[in-house]
SELUM-919373 format. One line per 8 residues: their letters; for each residue x, y, z of N, C-alpha, C, CB. Coordinates in steps of 0.001 Angstrom, whole numbers. Atoms other than C-alpha are relative to their C-alpha. Glycine has a CB too. Example, Ala and Ser with C-alpha at 12.3 -4.5 7.8 and 13.67 -1.06 7.14 Angstrom:
<recs>
as	890 -1190 0 12300 -4500 7800 900 1200 0 -992 27 1246; -820 -1190 -60 13670 -1060 7140 -770 1090 730 414 462 -1415
</recs>
This chain:
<recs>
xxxxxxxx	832 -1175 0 0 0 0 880 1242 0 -948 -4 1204; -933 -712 279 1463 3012 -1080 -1095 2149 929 388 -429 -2283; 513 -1195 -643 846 6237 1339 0 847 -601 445 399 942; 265 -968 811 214 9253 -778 -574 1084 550 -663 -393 -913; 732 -1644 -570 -1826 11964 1344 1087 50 655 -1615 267 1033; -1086 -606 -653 487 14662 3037 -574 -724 1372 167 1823 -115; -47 734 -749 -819 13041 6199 601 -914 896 -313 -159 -291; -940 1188 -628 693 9861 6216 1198 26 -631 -541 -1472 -144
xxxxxxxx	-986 -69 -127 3615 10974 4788 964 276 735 31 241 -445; -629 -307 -642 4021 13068 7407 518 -1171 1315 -595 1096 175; -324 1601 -1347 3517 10073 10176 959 -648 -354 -1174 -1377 184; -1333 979 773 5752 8163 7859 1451 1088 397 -290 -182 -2326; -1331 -660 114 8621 10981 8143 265 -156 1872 -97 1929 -854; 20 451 -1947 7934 10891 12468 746 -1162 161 -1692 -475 810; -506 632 -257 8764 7619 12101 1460 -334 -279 -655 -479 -144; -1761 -275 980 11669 8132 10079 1172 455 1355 -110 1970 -1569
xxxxxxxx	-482 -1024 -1169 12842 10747 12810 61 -833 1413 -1170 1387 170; -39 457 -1262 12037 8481 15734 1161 -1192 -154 -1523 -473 517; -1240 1411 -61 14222 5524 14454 1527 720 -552 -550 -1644 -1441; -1393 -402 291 17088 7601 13494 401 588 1471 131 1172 -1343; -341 -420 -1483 16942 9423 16667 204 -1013 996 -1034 807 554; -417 1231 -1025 16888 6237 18777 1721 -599 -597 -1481 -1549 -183; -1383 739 507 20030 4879 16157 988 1537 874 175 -254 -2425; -817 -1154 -686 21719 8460 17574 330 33 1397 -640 1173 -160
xxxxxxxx	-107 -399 -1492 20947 8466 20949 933 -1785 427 -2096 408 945; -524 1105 -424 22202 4517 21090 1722 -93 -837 -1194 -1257 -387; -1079 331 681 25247 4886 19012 738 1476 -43 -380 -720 -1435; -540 -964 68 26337 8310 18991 1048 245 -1318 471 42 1184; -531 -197 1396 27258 8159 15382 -687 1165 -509 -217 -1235 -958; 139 -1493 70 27044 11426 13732 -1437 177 -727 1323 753 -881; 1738 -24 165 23491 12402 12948 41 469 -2032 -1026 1822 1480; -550 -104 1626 24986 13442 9091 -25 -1433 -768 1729 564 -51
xxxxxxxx	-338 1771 569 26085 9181 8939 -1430 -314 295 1374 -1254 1055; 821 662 -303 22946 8310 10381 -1555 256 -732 137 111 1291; 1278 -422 1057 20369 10291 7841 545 -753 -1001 -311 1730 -485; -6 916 1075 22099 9193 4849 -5 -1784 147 1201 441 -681; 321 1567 185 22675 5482 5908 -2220 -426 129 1181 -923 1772; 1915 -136 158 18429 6147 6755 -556 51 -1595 -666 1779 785; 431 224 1518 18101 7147 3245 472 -1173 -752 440 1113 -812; -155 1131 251 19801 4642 1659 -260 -1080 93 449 -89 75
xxxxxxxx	634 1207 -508 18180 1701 3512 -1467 42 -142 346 -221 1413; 1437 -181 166 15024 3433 2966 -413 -430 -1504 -393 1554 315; 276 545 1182 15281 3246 -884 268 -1255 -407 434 618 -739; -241 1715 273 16763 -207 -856 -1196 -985 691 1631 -536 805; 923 927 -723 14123 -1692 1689 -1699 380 174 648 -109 1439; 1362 -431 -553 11077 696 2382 -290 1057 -723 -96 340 1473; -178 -882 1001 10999 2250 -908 -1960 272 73 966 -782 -1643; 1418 -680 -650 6813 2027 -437 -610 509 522 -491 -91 265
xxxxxxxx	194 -518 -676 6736 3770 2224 -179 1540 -577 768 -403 815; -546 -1733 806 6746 7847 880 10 334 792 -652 1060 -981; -497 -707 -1092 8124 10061 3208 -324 1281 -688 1556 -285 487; -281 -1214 371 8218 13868 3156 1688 169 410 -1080 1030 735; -1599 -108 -90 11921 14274 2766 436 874 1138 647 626 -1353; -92 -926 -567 11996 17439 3599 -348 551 1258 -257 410 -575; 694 -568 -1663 9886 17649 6909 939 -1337 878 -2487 -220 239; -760 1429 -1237 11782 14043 8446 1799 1010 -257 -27 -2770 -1104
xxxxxxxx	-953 -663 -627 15285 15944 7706 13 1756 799 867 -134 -1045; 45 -1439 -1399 14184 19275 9564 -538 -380 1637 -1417 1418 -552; 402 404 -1006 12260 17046 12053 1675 -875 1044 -1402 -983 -593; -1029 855 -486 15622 14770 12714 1016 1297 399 600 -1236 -1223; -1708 -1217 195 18723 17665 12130 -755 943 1435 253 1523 -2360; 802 -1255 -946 16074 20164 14462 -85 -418 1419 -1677 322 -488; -471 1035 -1309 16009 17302 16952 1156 113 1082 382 -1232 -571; -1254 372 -762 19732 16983 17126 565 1110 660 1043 -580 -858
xxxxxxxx	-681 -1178 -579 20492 20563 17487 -340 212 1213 -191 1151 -644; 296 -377 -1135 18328 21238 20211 -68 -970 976 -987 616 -66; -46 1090 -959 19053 18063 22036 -152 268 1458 1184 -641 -154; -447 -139 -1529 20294 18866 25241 -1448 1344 504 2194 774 128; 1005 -1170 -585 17188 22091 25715 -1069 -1171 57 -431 1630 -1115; 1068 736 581 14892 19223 24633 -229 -992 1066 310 -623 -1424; -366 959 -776 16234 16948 27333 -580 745 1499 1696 -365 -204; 36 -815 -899 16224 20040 29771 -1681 -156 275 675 1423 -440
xxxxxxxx	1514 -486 -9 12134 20400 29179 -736 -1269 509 -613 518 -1597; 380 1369 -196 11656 16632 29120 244 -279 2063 1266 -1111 -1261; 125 479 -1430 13226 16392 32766 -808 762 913 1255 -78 600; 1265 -962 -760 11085 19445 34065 -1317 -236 221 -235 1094 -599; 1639 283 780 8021 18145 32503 120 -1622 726 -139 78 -2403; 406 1193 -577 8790 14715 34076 815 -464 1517 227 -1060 -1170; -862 480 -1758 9371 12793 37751 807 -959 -206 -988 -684 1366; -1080 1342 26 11575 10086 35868 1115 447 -556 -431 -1336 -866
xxxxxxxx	-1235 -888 581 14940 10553 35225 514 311 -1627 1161 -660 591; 507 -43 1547 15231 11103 31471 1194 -1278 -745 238 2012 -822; -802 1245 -162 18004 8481 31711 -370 -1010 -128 466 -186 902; 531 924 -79 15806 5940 32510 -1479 127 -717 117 -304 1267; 1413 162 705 12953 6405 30118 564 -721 -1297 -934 1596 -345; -790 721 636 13281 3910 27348 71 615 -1388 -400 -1353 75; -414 -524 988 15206 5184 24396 -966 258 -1393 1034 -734 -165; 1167 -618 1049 11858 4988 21732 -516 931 274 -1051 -655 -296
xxxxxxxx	419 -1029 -664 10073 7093 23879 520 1160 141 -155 -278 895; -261 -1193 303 12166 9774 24472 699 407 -1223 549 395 915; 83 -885 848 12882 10206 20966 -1029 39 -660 830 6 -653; 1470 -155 461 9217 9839 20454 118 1679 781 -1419 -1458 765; 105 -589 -188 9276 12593 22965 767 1723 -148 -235 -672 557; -1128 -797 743 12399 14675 21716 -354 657 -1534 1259 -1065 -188; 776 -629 1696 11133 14964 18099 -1261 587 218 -420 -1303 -1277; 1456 -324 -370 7465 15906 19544 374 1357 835 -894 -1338 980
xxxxxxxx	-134 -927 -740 8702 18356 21773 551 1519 -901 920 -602 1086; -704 -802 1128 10877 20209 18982 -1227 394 -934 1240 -947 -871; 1153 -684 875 7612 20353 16695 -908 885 670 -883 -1004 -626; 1130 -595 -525 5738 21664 19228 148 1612 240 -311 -736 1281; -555 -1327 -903 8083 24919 20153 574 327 -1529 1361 -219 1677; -574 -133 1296 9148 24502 16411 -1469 746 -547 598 -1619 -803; 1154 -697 729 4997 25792 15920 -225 -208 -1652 226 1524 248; 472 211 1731 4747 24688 11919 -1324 -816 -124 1257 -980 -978
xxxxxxxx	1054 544 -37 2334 22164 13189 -1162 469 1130 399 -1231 68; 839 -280 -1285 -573 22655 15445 -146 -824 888 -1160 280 -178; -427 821 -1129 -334 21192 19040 -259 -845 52 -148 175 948; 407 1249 -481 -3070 18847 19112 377 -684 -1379 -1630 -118 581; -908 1170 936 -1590 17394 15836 1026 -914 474 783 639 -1004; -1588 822 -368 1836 17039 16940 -652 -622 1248 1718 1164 423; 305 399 -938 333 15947 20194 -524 -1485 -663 -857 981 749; 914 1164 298 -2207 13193 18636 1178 -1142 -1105 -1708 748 -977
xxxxxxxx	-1295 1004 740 660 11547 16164 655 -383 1157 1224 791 -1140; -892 147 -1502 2912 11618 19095 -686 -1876 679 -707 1883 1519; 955 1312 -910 133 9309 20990 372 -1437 -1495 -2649 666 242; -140 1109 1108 -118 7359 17592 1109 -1204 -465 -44 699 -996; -1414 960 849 3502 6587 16604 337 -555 1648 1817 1281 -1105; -184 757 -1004 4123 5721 20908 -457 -1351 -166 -510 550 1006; 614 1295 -318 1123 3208 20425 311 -1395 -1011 -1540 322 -7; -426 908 1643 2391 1441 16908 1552 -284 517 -51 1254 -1963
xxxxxxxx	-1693 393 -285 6422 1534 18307 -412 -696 1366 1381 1569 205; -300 -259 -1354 5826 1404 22197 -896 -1344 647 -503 1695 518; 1480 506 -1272 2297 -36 23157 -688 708 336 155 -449 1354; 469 -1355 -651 -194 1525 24761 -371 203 1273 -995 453 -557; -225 -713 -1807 533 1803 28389 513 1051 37 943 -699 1083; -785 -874 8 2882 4314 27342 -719 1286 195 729 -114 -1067; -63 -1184 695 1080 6635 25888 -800 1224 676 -494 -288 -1358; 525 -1364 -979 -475 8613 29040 1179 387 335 -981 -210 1432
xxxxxxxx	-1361 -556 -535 3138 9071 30321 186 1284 -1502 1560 -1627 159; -380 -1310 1038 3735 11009 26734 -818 875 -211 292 -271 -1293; 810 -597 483 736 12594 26222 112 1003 1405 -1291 -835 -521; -326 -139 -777 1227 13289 30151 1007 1888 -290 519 -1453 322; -882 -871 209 4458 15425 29151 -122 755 -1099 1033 -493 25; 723 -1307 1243 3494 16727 25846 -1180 1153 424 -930 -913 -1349; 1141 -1427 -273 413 18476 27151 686 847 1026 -1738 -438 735; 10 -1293 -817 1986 20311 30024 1519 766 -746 100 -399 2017
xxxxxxxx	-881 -508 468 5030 20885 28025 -699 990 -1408 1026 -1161 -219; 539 -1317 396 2828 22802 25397 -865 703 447 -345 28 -909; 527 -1082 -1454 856 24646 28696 921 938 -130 79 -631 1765; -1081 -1088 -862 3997 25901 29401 640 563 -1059 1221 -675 1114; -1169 -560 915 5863 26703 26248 -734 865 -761 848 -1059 -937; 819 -933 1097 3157 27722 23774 -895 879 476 -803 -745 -948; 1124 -998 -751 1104 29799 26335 2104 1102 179 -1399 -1066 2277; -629 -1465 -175 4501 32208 26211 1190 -55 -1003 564 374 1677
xxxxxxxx	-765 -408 878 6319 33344 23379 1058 -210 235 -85 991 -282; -1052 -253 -499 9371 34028 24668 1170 -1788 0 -554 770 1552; -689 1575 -198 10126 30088 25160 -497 -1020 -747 -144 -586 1381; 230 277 1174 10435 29149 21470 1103 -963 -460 -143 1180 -724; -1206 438 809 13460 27122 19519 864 1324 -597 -558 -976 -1286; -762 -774 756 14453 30502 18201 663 734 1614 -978 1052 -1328; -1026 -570 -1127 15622 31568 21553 890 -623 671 -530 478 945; -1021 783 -609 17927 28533 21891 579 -945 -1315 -668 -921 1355
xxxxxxxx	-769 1103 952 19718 28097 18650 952 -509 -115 131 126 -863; -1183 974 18 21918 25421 18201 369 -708 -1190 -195 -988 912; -56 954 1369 23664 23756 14969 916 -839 803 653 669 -1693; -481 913 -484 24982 20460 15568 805 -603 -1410 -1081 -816 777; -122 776 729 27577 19652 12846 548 -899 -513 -78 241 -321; 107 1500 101 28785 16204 11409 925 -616 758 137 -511 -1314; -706 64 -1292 31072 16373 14519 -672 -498 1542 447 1374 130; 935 66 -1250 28286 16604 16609 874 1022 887 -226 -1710 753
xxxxxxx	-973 -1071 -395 30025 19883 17520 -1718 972 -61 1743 445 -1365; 1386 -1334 -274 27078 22705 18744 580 1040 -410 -617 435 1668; -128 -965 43 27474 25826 17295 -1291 683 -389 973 118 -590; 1196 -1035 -134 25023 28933 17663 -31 197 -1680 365 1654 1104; 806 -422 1783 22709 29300 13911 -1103 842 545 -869 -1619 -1185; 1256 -1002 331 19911 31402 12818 -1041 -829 -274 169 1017 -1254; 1363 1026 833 16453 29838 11869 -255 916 -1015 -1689 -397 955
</recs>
């Protein structure tokens, strides 16, 4: 079956973003090696799938930059240590958190995929713990301007070296 509405391309690119981000966060190979070997395995194996190219590498690269603020919000927003939450999840919740302060999508979107791609990767015990942290994390972020992605830019590059960019 071949996905075709912007829709499920986009879900399709989430997922894209969530399994590269888990290959990152478990391997700490450079997030540059770890898109293209993604592409490449994508057209050799999961060429049916259609992705939006373009929204899974701003969703992944947007990820990596703001890692560590992303991590910061995640442990505020939760009573477990972000250490011990299991590696799908928080880059279910890492990529979700970035769209949400990233504003291109609207909350209860990114919010309701979020729930979606937890319950299809995770299960669904999970998915009050994320939905949990997603909602008060856009309470708190999108009820005040001020505490956006553009007030904590970060480029991350194929070093995995942070340096301050522009959006």
């Amino acid at each position: 079956m071949i996905n075709n509405t912007p829709n499920l391309r986009r879900r399709v690119s989430r997922l894209a973003a969530c399994q590269c981000l888990y290959s990152y966060d478990l391997t700490k190979n450079s997030a540059t090696n770890i898109f293209t070997q993604f592409l490449e395995f994508h057209a050799a194996e999961q060429a049916t799938f259609i992705f939006d190219e373009d929204y899974f590498r701003h969703l992944f690269f947007g990820t990596v930059q703001q890692i560590n603020y992303l991590d910061e919000i995640i442990a505020q927003q939760s009573s477990r240590n972000i250490k011990l939450i299991d590696p799908i999840v928080r880059a279910i919740l890492r990529y979700s958190i970035f769209e949400l302060l990233d504003k291109t999508t609207p909350a209860p979107v990114v919010i309701d995929e979020a729930l979606e791609v937890t319950k299809a990767m995770v299960g669904k015990g999970i998915h009050t713990f994320v939905h949990s942290i997603l909602d008060s994390t856009n309470k708190k972020y999108n009820s005040n301007e001020n505490n956006s992605l553009a007030t904590n830019n970060k480029n991350v590059d194929e070093d995995n070296q942070v340096n301050d960019i522009s959006f």
